[in-house]
N, C-alpha and C positions, 0 to 999 in steps of 0.2 A: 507358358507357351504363347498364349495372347500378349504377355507384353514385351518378349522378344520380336514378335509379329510386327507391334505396333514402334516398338524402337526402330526394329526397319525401315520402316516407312515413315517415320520421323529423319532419318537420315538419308532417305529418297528422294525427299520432299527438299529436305534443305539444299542438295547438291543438285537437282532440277531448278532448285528458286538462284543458285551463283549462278549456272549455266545460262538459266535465262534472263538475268539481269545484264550479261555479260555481254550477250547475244544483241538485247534491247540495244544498251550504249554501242555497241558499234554501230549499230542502224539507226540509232541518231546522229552520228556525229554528222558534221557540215561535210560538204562535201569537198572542198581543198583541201582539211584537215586527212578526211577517207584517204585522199589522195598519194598525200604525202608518206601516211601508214603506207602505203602501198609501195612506195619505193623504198622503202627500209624494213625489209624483211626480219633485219633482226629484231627490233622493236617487235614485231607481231612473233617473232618467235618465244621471245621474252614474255607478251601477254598469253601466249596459248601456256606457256607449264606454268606461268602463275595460276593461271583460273584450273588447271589441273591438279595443280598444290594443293590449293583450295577444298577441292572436290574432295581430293585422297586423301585430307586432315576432317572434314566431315565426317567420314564414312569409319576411320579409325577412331 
């Protein structure tokens, strides 16, 4: 039971650590670059189900 617990939260951890690295780089990036993202929605469509990919291949 403890170490289904703990695999849990092993794979909590790692799907918070994509989210927030994913999070971080866009609030880095320059700001023309932000920009440009911003006018090509499909581009940011494209990164949102990859970092979701992501997340759903952790957790399975």
């Amino acid at each position: 039971m403890f170490e289904n617990l703990l695999a849990e939260f092993q794979d909590l951890l790692w799907g918070l650590g994509i989210v927030s690295i994913a999070i971080i780089g866009l609030l880095i990036l320059p700001k023309k670059l932000s920009n440009q993202l911003g006018q090509h929605p499909l581009i940011l469509t494209v990164m949102f189900f990859s970092i979701l990919y992501a997340v759903i291949r952790v957790f399975n």
